[in-house]
Each structure stands twice: as C-alpha cells, then as structure tokens.
VMD Tcl script that draws the C-alpha trace (Angstrom):
set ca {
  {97.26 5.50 185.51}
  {96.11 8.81 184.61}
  {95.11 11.49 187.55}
  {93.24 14.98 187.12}
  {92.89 17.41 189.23}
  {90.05 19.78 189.46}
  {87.95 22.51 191.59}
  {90.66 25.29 191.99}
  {89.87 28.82 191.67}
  {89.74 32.30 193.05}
  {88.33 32.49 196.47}
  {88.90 34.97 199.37}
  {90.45 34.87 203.16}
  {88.34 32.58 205.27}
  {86.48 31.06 202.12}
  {85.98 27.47 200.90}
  {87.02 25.39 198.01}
  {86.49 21.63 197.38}
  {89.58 20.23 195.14}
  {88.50 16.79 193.17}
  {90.92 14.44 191.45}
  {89.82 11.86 188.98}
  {91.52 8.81 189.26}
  {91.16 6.16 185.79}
  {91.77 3.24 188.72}
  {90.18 2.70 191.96}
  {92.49 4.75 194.22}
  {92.50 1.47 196.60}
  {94.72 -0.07 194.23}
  {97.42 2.60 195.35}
  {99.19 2.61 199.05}
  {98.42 6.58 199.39}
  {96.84 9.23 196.89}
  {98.50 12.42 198.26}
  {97.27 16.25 197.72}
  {100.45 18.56 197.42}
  {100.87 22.24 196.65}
  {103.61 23.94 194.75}
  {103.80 27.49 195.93}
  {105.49 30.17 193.10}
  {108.84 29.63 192.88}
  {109.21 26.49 195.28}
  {108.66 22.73 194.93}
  {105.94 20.48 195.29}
  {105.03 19.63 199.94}
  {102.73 17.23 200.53}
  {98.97 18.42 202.20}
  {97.61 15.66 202.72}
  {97.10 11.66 202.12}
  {94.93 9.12 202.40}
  {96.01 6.16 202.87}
  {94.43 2.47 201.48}
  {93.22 1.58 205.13}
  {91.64 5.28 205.09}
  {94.15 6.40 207.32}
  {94.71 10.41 207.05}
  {97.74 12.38 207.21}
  {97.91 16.38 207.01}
  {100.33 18.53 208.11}
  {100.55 20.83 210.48}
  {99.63 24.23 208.75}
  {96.38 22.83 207.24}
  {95.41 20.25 210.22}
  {91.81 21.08 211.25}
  {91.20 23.19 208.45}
  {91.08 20.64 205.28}
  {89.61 17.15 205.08}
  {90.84 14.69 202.66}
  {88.04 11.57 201.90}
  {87.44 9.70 198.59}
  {83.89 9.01 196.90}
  {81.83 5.47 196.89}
  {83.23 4.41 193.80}
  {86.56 4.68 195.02}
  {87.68 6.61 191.40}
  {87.77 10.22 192.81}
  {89.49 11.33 195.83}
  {88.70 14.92 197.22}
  {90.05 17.53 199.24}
  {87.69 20.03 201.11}
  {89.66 23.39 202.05}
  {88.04 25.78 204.58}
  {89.02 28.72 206.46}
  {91.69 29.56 203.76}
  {94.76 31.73 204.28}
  {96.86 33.71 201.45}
  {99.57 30.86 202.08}
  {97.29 28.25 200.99}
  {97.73 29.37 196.89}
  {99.32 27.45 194.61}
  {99.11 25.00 192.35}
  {97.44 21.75 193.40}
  {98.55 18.57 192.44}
  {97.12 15.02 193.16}
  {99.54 11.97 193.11}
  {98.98 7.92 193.94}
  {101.63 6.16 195.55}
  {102.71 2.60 194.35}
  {105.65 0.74 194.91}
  {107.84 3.88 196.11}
  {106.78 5.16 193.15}
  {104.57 8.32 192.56}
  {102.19 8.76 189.64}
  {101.29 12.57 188.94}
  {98.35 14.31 186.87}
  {97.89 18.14 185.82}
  {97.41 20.38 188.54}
  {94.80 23.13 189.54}
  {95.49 26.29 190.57}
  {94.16 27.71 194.26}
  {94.65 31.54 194.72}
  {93.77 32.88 197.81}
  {93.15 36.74 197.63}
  {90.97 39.72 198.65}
}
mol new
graphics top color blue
foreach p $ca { graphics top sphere $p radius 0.5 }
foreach p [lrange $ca 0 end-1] q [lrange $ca 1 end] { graphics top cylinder $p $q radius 0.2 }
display resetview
C-alpha cells in the first residue's frame, strides 16, 4: 500500500489548513488510517483516527478543533485543522492500520507561525 500525504504549509495562529492523504487502496480495507505529528526533535503521537465503522478518535489537545472524515471514493482520507496553535507544527504523517501492523507514507510539514 502506498500513502501520501499532502496540504501542509505555512499558516498563522488561529488559521486553517486541510491535510489530504492519498491512499492507492480503499482506506476501508484498513482497521484505522491514523493522522500523527512528529514535533522537532520528538517522535511520531497519534492526532487522530478513523476507524473502518467511521468511528473517530482525537486526542485531547486537538479535540474540537480538527475533524478527521474520508472522501466518497473511500481512496483519500482528510484532516481539517482550525483554530491552530504554535504547538500544532510538525511534520504530518498519515498511516493505515492492518493486522497490528502500520503502513506509513511521506509526510507534510505544518508550521504554525506569525
């Protein structure tokens, strides 16, 4: 499976930015395609998931604030980010869970800056 991710950028305090990742299955065919950020000099924490019942998970610093969903044909999975804060930059990374076992693509990078 191959994954992309896409949309990052430069945007300031309190703006918006809508992350996309490509998926070259249907993301259905996964348990969970997961948005996670790697911050500079840290590791990769999970954002947020979607789940193949369309269940949503997002933790706590980004709950109410970004909404995960994924597109009619089921091939791109998206991640809307509003009200942004300086600790949302990094690097943004989409994965698909299968099996207990994760799948990663190339990231995109979010900086968050006035």
């Amino acid at each position: 499976v191959q994954l992309q991710a896409s949309g990052g950028g430069l945007v300031q305090p309190g703006g918006s930015l809508k992350l996309s990742c490509s998926i070259s299955r249907s993301s259905r065919d996964f348990e969970a395609i997961d948005w996670d950020r790697r911050v500079p000099g840290g590791s990769r924490a999970l954002v947020a998931r979607i789940s193949r019942d369309d269940s949503t998970l997002y933790v706590p610093s980004v709950k109410d604030r970004f909404i995960i969903s994924r597109d009619n044909t089921e091939t791109t999975v998206y991640l809307q980010m509003n009200s942004l804060k300086p600790e949302d930059t990094g690097v943004y990374y989409c994965s698909a869970l299968d099996g207990g076992q994760y799948f990663w693509g190339q990231g995109t990078q979010v900086t968050v800056s006035s």
